[in-house]
GULOTI-607072 format. One line per field, with one value per atom (N, C-alpha, C): atom name; y, x, z; residue number from 1; residue in three letters. Coordinates in pm, whole numbers, plus 50000, padded with zeros to 5 digits. Each point is the difference from the previous one (the first is absolute). Layout:
// GULOTI-607072
site = (CA:...) $
v = (Y:...) $
u = (X:...) $
w = (Z:...) $
pos = (NUM:...) $
code = (ALA:...) $
// end
This chain:
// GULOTI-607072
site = (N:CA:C:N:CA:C:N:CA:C:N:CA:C:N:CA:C:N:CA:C:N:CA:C:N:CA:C:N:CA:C:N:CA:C:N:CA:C:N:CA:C:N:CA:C:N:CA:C:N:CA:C:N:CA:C:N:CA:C:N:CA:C:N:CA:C:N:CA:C:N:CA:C:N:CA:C:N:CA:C:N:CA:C:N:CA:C:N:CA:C:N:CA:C:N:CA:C:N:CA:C:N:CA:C:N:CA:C:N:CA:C:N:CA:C:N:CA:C:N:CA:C:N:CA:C:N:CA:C:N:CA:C:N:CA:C:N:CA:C:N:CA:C:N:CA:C:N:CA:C:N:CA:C:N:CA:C:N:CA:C:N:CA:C:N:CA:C:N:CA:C:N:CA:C:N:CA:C:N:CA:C:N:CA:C:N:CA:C:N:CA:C:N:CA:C:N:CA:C:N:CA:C:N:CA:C:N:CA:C:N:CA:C:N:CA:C:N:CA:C:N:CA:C:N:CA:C:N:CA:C:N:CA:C:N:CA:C:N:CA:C:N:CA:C:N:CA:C:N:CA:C:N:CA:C:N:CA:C:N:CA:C:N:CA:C:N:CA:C:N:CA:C:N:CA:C:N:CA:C:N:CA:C:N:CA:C:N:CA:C:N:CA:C:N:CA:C:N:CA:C:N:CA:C:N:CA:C:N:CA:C:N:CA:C:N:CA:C:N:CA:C:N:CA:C:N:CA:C:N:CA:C:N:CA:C:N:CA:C:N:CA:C:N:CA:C:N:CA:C:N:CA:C:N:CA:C:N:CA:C:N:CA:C) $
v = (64114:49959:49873:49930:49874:49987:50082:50036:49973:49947:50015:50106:50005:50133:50106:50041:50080:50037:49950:49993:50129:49942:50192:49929:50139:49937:50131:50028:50098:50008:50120:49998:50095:49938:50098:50009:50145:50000:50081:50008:50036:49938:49842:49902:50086:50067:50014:50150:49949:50146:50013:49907:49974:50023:49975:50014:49843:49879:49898:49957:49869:49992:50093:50005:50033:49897:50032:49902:50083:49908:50048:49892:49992:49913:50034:49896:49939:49959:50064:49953:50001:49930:49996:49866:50032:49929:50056:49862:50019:49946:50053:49974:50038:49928:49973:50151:50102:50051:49996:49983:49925:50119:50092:50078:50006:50118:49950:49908:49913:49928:50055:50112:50047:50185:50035:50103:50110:50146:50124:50054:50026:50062:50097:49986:50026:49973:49909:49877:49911:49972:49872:49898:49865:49933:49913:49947:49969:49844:49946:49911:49898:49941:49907:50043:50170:50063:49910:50009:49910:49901:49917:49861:50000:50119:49974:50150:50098:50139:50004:50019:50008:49919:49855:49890:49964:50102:50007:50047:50107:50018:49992:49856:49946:50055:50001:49996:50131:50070:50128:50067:49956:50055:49952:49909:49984:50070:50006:50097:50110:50112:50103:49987:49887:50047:50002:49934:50034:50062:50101:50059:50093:50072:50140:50049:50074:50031:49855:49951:49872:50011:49929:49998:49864:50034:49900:49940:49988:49944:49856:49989:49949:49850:50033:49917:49942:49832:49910:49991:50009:49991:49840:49921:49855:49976:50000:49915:50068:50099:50076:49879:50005:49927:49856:49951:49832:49985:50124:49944:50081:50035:50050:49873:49915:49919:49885:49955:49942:49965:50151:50020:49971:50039:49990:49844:49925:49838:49927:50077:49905:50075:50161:50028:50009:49947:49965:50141:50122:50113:50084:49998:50044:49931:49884:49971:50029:50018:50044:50173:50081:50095:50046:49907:49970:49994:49946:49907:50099:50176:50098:50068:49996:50050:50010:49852:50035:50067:49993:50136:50106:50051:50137:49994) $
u = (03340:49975:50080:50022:50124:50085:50043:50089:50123:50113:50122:50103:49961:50114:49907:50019:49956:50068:49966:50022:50028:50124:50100:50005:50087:50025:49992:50063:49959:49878:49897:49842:49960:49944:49945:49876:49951:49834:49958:50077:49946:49900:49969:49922:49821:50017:49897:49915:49968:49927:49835:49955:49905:49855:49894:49927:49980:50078:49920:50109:50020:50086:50155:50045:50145:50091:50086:50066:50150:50121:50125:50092:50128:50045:50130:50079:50120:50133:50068:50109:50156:50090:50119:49992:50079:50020:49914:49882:49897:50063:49992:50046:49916:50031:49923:50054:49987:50023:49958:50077:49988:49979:50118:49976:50102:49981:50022:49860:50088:49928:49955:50001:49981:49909:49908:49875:50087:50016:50071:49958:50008:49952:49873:49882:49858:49915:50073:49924:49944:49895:49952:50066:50030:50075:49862:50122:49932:50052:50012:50047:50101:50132:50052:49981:49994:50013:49862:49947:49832:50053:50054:50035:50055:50138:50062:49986:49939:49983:49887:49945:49908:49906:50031:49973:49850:49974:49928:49830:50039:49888:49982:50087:49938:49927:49848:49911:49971:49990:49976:50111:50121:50109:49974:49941:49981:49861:49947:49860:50076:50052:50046:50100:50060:50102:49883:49876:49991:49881:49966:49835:50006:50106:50031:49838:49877:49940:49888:49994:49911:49922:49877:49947:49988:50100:50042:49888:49878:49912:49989:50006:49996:50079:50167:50049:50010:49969:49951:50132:49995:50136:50065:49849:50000:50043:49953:50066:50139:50055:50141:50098:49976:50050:49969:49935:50018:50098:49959:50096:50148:50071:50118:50013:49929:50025:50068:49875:50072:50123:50057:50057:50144:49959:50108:50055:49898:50061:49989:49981:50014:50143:50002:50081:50147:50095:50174:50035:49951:50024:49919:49969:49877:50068:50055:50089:50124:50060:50119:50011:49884:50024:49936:49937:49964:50073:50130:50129:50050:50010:50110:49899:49890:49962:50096:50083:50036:50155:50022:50125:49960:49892:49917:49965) $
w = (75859:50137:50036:49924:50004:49911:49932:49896:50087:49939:50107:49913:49892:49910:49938:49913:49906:49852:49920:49847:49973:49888:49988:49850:49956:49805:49984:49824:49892:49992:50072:49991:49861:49926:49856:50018:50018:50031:49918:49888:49871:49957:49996:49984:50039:50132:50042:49958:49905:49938:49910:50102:49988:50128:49985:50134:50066:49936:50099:50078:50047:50137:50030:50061:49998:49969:49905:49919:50002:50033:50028:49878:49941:49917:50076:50056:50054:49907:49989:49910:50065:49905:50052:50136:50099:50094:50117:50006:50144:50121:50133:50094:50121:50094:50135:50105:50061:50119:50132:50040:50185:50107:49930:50155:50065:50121:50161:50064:50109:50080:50081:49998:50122:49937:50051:49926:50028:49956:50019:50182:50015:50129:49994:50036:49967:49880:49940:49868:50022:49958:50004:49929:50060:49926:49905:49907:49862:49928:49947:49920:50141:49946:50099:50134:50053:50105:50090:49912:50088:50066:49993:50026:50133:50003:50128:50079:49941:50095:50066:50137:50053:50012:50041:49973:50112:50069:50035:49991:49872:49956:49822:49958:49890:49898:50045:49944:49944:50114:50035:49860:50031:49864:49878:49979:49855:49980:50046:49973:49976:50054:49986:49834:50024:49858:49853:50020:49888:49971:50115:50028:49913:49973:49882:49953:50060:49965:49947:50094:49966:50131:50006:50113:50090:50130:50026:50059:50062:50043:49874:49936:49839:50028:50094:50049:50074:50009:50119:50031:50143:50089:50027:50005:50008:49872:49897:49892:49971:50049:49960:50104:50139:50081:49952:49952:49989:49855:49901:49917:50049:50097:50007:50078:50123:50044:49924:49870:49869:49993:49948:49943:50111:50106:50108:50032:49973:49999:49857:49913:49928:49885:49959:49899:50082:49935:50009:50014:49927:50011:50130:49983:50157:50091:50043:50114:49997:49917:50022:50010:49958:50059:50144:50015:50147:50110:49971:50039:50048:49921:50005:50141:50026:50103:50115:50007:50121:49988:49866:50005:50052:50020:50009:50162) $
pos = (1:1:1:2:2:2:3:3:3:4:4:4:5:5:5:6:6:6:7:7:7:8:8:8:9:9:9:10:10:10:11:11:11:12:12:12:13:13:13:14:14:14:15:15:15:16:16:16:17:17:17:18:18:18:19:19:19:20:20:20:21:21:21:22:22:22:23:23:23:24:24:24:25:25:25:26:26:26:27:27:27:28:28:28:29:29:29:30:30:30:31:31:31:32:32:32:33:33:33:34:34:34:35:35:35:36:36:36:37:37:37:38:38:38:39:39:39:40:40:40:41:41:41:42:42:42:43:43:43:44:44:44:45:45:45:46:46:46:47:47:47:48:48:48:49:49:49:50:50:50:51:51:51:52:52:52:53:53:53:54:54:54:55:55:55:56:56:56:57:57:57:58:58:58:59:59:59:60:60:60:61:61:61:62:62:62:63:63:63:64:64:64:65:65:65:66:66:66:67:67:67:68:68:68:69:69:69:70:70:70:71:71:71:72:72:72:73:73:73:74:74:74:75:75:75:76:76:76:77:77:77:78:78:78:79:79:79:80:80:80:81:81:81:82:82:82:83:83:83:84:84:84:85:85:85:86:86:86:87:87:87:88:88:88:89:89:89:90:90:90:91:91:91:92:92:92:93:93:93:94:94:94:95:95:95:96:96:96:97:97:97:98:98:98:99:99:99:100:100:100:101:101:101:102:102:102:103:103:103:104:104:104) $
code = (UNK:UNK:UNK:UNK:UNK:UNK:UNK:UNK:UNK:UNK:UNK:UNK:UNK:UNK:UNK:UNK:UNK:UNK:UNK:UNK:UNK:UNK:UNK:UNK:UNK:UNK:UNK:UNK:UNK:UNK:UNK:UNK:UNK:UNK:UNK:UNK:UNK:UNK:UNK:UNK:UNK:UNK:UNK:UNK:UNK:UNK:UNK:UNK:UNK:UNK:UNK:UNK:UNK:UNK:UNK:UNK:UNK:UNK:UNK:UNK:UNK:UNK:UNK:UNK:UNK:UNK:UNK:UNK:UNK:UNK:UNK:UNK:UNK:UNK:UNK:UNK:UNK:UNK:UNK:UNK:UNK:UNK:UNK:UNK:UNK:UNK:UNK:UNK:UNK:UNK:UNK:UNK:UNK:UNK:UNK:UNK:UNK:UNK:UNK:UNK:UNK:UNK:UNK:UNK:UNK:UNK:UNK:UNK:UNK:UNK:UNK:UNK:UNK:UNK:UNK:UNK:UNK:UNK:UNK:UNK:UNK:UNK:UNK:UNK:UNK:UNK:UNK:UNK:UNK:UNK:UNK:UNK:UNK:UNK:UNK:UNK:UNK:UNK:UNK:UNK:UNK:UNK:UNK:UNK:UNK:UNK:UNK:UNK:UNK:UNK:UNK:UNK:UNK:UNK:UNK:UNK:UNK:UNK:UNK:UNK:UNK:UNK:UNK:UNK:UNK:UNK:UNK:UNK:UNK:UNK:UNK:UNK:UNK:UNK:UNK:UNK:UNK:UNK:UNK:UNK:UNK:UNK:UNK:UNK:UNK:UNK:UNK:UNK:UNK:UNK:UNK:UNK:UNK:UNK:UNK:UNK:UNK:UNK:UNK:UNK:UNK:UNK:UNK:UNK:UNK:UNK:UNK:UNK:UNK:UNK:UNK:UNK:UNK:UNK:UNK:UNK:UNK:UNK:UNK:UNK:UNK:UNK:UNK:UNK:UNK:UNK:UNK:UNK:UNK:UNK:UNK:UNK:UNK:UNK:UNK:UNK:UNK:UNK:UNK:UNK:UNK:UNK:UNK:UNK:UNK:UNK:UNK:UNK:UNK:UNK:UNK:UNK:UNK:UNK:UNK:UNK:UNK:UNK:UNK:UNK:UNK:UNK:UNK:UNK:UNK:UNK:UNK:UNK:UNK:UNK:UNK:UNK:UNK:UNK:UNK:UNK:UNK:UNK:UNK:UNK:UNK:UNK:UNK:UNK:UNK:UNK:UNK:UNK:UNK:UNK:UNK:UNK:UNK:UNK:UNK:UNK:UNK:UNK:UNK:UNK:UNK:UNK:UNK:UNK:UNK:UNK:UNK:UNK:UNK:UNK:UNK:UNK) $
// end
């Protein structure tokens, strides 16, 4: 829901062959993926896309990116919005992709 990438790498899920948490082992060279800035055409945007796509309904989009079968009633809309607010004045990264809004 405020993720700005998503973690890539050699995934070995051999590791996971067991019944308790899900457990993944990362090897080789880990790396960050960004994306387009911009969501496919009828996607919900997700990761940096939050920041500067549809800047109007915020909140509303990060609920959606990460409801996947969760029940969203569960999620306070108020505490989602005060911490994106946060995050909007205080993280160096969160403003500068803020910034690209108005490329858009």
């Amino acid at each position: 829901m405020f993720s700005f990438t998503s973690m890539s790498g050699k995934v070995d899920v051999s590791v996971n062959q067991s019944h308790g948490p899900r457990t993944f082992k990362l090897s080789g060279q880990n790396y960050h993926q960004i994306g387009s800035l911009l969501p496919p055409e009828g996607s919900n945007p997700k990761f940096t896309q939050l920041y500067i796509y549809d800047t109007g309904n915020k909140v509303k989009n990060r609920i959606h990116a990460v409801r996947r079968g969760q029940n969203v009633s569960k999620l306070h809309t108020e505490i989602i919005s005060d911490l994106k607010q946060m995050l909007d004045e205080h993280n160096v990264l969160a403003k500068t992709f803020i910034m690209a809004t108005d490329l858009f």
